[in-house]
C-alpha positions as CSV (number, residue, x, y, z in Angstrom):
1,X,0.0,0.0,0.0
2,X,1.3,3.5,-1.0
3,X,1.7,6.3,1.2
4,X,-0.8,8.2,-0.1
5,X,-3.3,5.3,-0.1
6,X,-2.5,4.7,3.9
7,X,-2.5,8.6,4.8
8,X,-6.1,8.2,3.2
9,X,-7.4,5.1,4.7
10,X,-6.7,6.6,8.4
11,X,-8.2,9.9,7.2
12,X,-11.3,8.1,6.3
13,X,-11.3,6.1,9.8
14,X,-10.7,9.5,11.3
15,X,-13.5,11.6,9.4
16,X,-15.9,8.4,9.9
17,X,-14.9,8.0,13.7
18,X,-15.5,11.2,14.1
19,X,-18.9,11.2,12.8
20,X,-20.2,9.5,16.4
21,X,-18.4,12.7,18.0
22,X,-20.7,14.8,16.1
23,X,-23.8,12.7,16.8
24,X,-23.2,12.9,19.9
25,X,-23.1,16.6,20.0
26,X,-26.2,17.3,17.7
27,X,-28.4,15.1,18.3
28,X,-29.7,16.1,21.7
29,X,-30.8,19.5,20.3
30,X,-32.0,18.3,17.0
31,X,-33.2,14.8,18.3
32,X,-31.9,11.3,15.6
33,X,-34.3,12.2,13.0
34,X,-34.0,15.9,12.0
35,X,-30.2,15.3,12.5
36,X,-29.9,12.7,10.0
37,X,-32.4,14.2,7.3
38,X,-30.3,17.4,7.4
39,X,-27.2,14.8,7.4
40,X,-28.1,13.1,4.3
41,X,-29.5,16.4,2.7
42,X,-26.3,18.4,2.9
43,X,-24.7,15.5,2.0
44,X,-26.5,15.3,-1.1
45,X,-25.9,18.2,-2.2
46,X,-22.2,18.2,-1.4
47,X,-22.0,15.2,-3.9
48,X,-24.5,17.2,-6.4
49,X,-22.1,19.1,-8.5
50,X,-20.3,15.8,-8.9
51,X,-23.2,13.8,-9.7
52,X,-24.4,16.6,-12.0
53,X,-20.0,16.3,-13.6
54,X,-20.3,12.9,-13.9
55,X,-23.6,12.4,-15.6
56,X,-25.0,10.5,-13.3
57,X,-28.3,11.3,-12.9
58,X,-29.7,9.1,-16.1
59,X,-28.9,5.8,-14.4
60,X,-30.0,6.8,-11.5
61,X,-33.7,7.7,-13.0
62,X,-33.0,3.9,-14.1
63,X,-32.7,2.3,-11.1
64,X,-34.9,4.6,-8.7
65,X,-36.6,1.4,-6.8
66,X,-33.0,-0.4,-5.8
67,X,-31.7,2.9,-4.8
68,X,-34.7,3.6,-2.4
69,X,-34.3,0.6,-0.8
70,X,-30.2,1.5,-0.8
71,X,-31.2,4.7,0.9
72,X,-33.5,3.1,3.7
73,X,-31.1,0.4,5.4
74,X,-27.8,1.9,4.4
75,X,-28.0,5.7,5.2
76,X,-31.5,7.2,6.6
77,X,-32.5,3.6,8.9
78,X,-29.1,2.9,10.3
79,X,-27.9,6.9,10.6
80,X,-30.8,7.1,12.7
81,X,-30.4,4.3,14.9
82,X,-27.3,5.6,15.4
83,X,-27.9,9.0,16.8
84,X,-30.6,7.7,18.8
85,X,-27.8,5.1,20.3
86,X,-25.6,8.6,20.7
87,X,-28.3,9.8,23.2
88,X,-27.3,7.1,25.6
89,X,-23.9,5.7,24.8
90,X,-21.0,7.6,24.2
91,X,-19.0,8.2,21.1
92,X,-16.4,5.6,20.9
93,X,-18.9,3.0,22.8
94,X,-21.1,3.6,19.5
95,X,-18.4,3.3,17.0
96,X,-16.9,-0.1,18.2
97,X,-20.7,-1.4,17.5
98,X,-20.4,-0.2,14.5
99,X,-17.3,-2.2,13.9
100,X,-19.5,-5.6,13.9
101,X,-21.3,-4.4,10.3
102,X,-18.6,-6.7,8.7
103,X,-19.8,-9.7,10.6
104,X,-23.3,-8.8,10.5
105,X,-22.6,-8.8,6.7
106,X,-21.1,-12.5,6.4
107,X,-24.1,-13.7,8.5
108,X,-26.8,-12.5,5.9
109,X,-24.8,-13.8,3.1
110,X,-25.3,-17.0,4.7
111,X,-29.2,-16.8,6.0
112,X,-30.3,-15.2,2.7
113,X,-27.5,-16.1,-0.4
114,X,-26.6,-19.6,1.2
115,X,-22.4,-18.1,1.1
116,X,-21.2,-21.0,4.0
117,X,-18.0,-19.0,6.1
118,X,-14.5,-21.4,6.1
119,X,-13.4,-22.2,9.5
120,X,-11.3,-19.5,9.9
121,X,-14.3,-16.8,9.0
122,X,-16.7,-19.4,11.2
123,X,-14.1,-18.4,14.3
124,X,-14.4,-15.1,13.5
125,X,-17.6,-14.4,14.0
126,X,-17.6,-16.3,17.1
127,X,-14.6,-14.3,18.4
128,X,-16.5,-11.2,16.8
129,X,-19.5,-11.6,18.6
130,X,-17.7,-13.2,22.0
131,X,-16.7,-9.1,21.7
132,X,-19.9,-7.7,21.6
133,X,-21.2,-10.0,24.7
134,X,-17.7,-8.6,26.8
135,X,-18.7,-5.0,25.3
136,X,-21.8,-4.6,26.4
137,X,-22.0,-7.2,29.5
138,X,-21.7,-5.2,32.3
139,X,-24.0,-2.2,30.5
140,X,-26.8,-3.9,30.3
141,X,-27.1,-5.7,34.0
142,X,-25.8,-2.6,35.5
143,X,-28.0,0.4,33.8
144,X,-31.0,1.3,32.8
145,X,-33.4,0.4,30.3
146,X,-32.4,3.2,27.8
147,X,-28.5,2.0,27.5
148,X,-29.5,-1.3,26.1
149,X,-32.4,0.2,23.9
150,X,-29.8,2.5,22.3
151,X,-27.1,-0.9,22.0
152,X,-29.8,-2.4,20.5
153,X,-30.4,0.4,17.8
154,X,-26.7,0.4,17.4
155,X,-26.8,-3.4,16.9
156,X,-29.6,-2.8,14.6
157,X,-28.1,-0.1,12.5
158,X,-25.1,-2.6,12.2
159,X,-27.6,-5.5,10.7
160,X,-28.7,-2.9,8.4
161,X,-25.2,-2.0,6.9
162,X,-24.9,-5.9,6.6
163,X,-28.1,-6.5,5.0
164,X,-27.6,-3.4,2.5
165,X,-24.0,-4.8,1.8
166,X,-25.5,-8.0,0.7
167,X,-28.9,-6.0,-1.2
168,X,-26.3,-4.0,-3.4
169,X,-24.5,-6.8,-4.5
170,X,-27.0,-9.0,-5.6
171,X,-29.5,-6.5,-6.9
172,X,-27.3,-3.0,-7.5
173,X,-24.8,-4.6,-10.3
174,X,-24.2,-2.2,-13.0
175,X,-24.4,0.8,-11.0
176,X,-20.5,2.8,-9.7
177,X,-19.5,3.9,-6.1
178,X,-20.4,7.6,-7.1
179,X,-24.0,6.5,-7.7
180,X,-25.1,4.6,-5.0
181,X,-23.7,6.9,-2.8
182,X,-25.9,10.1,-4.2
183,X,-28.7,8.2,-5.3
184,X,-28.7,6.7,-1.5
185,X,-28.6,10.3,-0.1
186,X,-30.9,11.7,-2.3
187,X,-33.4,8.6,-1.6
188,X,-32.7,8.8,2.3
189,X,-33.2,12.7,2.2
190,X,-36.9,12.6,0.2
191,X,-37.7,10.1,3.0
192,X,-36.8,11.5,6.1
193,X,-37.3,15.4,5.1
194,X,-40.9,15.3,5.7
195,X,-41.1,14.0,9.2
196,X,-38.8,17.5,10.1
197,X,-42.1,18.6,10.5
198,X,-43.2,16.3,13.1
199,X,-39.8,16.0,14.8
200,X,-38.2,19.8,14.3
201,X,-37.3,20.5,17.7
202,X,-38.9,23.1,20.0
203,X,-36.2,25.0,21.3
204,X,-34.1,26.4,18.6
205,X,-30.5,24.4,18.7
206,X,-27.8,26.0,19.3
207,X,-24.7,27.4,17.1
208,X,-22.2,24.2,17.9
209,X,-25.4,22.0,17.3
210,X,-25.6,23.3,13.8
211,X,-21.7,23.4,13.1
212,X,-21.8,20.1,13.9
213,X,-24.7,18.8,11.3
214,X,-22.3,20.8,8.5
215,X,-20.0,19.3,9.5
216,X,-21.6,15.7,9.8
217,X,-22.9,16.3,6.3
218,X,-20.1,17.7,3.9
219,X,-16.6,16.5,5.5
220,X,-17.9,13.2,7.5
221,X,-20.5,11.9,4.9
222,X,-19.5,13.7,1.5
223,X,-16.1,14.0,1.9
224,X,-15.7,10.4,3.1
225,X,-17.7,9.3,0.6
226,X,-15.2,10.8,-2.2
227,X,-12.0,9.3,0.0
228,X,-13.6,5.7,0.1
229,X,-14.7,5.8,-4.0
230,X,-10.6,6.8,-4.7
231,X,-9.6,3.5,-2.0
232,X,-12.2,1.5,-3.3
233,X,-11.1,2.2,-7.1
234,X,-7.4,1.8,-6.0
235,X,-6.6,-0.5,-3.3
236,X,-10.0,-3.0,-4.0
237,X,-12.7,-3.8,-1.2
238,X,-10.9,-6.3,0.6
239,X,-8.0,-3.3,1.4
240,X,-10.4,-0.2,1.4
241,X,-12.3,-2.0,4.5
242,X,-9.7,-2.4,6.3
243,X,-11.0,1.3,7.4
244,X,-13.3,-0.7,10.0
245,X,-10.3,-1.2,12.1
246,X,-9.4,2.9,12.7
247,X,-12.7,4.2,13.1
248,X,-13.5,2.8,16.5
249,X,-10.4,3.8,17.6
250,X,-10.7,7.1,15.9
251,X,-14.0,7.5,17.8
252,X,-12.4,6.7,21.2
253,X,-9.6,9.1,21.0
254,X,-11.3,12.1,19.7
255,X,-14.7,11.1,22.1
256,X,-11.8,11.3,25.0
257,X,-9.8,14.2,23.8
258,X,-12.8,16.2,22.7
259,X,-15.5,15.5,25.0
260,X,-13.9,13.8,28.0
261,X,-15.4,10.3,27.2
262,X,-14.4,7.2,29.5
263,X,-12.4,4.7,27.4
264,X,-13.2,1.6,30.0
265,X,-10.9,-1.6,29.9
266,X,-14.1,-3.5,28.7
267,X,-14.7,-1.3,26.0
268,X,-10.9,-1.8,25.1
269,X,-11.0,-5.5,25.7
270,X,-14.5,-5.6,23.5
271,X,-13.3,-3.9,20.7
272,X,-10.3,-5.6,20.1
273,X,-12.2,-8.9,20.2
274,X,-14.3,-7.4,17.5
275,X,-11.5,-6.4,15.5
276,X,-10.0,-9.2,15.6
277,X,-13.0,-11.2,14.7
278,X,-13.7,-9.0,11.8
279,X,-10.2,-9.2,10.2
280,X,-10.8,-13.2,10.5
281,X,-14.4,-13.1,9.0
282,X,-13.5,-10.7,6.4
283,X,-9.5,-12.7,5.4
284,X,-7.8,-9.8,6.4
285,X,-5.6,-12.1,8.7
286,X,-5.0,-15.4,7.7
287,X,-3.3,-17.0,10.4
288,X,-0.7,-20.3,9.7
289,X,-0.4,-18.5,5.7
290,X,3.6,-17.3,4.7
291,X,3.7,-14.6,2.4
292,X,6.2,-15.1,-0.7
């Protein structure tokens, strides 16, 4: 991997960890839904020039339906479920659930397309998911109701990236990066949009509130967006997702730097279990295998 490839792959981890940190920030004033409409919105049209440069928008007419459902359980279902987890858990907490959407995906792929894991992907999603029991253990028989609601939403948003992965490449062949990505935008915006009317909050947020839904939208969603199409055209899917590894992390450091989040040994301990089942599942490690 070049330089420039690996300066970009942790810049993605960083501007997608980040993303909980913003959550976190917003959506108490603006509440999970009107923060991810306005999300998806300015992320959409962020990406519209490009869209517009590219010439886009004919296929995308096209193939309307698939994108919907692209828009539903990859961006405006699980961005949600996400900030409502945000309300509850902290930043980096939220992130390393998000880490298990690799393992959620190999588990679909078997329950719906039949794909049977090896061994060594079979042990890891059992060392995955031994992670995600250690994670959240002590969280649910210690707190409250609403802690395991919002791990369950962040589970939940998790299945959803899994089941999406799966939808796209089965029923979105044909179609680039570039045009999922707007057409899912555009599709989650025209969904979520209209229930800013039932959900716009009552107080008026505030000016960091707003700053961070910019932000949110155009560097952590359309910015990224660009960064993973360039890794993803360069490096190939099984490199460019290697970024599931640095955004947890990302999300712990700047939650604890930025917001004075607790990093907890379980959280830790949890995380790199997930990790570690994830780079098992997915054949990033290969353990016993020599290189040339």
């Amino acid at each position: 991997m070049k330089p420039l490839d690996l300066l970009e792959l942790f810049t993605l981890g960083a501007l997608w960890g980040g993303s909980f940190l913003f959550m976190r920030v917003a959506a108490p004033e603006f509440g999970p839904v009107v923060l991810i409409a306005l999300r998806v919105s300015i992320a959409f049209l962020f990406l519209l020039p490009i869209l517009l440069h590219q010439g886009c928008f004919p296929i995308m007419r096209r193939r309307i339906g698939g994108l919907a459902v692209v828009g539903t359980i990859n961006s405006a279902l699980p961005f949600t479920l996400f900030a409502f987890a945000t309300l509850s858990l902290s930043a980096g907490f939220t992130a390393v659930l998000n880490a298990t959407a690799p393992l959620f995906t190999a588990i679909v792929a078997f329950l719906w397309l039949g794909e049977r894991p090896g061994r060594l992907p079979a042990l890891g999603l059992m060392v995955g998911f031994g992670g995600v029991v250690l994670l959240v253990w002590d969280k649910i028989d210690v707190s409250g109701n609403s802690v395991a609601l919002a791990i369950a939403a962040g589970l939940g948003a998790s299945l959803c990236y899994g089941v999406a992965a799966n939808h796209t490449r089965v029923h979105m062949s044909g179609l680039g990066s570039l045009e999922l990505a707007g057409g899912s935008q555009l599709t989650a915006s025209i969904i979520l949009l209209p229930l800013c009317f039932f959900y716009w909050p009552e107080q008026a947020p505030s000016l960091t509130a707003w700053l961070s839904v910019l932000v949110l939208g155009v560097v952590c969603t359309g910015i990224a967006y660009i960064l993973f199409f360039r890794l993803l055209t360069r490096l190939g899917p099984a490199k460019a997702v290697t970024v599931t590894f640095i955004v947890p992390l990302a999300a712990m450091v700047l939650g604890a730097v930025l917001l004075a989040e607790l990093v907890t040994t379980s959280m830790l301990a949890g995380c790199g279990l997930i990790l570690l089942g994830t780079a098992l599942a997915t054949g990033v490690v290969k353990p016993g295998l020599k290189g040339s």
